[in-house]
Rosetta silent file (secondary structure, phi, psi, omega in degrees, C-alpha in Angstrom):
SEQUENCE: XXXXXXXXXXXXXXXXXXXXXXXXXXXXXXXXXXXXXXXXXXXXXXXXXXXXXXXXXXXXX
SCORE:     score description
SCORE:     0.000 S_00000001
   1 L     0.000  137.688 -174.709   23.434  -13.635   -1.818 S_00000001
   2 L  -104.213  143.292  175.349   23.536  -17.479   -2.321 S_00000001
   3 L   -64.020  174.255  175.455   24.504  -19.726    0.288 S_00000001
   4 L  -140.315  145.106  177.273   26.650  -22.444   -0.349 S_00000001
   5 L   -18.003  -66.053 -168.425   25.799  -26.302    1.576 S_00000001
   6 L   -46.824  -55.567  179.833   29.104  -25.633    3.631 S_00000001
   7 H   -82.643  -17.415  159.274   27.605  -22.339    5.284 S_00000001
   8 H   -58.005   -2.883 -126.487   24.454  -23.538    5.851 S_00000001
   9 H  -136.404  -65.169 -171.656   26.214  -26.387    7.465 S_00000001
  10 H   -61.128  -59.472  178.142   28.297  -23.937    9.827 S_00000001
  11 H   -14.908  -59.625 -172.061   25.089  -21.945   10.390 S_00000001
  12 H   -61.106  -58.550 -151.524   23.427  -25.017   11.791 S_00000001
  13 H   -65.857  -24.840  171.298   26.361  -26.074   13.698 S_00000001
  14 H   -52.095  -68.205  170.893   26.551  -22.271   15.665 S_00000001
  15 H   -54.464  -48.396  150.815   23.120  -22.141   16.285 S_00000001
  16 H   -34.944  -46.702  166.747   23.087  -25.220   17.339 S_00000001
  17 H   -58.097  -29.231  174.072   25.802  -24.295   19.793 S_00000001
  18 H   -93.446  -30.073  150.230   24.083  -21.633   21.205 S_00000001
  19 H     2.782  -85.603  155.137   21.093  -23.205   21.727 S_00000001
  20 H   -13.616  -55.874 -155.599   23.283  -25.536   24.137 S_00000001
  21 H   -82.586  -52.271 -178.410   24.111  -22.672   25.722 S_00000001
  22 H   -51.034  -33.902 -178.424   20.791  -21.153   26.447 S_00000001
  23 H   -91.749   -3.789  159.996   19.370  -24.668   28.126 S_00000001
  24 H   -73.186  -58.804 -174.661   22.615  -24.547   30.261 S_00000001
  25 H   -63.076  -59.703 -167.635   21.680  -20.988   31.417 S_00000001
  26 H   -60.842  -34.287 -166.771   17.708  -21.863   31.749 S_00000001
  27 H   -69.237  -28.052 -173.394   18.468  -24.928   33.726 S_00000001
  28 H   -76.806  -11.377 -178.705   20.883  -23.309   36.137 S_00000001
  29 L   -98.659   32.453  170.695   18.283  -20.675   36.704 S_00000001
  30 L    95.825   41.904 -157.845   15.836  -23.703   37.582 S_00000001
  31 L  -159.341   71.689 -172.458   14.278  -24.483   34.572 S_00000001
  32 H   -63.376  -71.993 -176.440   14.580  -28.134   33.933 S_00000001
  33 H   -39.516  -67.053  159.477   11.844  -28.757   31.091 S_00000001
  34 H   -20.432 -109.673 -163.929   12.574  -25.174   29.451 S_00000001
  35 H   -17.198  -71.742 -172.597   16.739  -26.773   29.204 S_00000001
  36 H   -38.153  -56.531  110.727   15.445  -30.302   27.646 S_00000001
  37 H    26.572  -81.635  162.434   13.690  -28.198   24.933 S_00000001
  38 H   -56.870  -39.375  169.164   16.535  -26.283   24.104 S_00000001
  39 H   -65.092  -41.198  172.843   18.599  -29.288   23.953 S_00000001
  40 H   -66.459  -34.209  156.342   16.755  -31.071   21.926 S_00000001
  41 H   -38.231  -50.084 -163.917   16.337  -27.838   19.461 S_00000001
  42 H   -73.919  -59.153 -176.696   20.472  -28.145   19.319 S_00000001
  43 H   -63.477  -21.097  111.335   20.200  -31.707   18.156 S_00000001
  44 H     6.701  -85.409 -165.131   17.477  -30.823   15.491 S_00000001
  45 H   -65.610  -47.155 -167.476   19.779  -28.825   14.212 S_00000001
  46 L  -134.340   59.015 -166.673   23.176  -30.274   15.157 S_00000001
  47 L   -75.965    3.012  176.037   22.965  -34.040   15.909 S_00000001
  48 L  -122.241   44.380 -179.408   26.584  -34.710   16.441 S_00000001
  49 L   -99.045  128.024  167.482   26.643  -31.791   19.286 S_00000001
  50 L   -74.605  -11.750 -158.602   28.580  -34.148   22.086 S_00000001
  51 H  -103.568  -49.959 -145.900   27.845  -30.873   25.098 S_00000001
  52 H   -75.674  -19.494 -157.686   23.602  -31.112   23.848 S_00000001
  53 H  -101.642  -55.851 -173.398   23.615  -34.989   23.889 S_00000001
  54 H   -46.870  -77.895 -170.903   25.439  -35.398   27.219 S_00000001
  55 H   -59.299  -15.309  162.428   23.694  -32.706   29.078 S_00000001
  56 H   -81.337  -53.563  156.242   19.714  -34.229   27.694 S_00000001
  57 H    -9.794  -62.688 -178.972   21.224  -37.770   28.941 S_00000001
  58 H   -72.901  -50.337  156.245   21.629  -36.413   31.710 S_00000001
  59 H   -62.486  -32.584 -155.189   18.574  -34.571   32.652 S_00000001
  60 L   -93.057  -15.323  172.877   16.394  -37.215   31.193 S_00000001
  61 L   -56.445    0.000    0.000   17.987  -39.582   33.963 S_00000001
């Protein structure tokens, strides 16, 4: 099956999201570096994710 740009595009943008999600869960279970990691994965991927850019900003303080 062939992809088309557009779903490859949404792909990124998912994954990206969960990513996000995963260094929100590792950080709250204490796992600052681990989170940064993951955030930065989501922005790889997804560089105009506003929750992974806040939340590295923030850690990175």
């Amino acid at each position: 099956m062939k992809k088309n740009l557009a779903e490859v595009l949404q792909q990124d943008d998912v994954q990206s999201e969960l990513l996000f999600h995963q260094g929100c869960s590792v950080y709250y279970a204490g796992n600052k570096q681990e989170a940064i990691r993951l955030f930065e994965e989501s922005l790889k991927l997804c560089p105009d994710n506003q929750n992974a850019k806040s939340a590295l900003e923030q850690l990175k303080k």
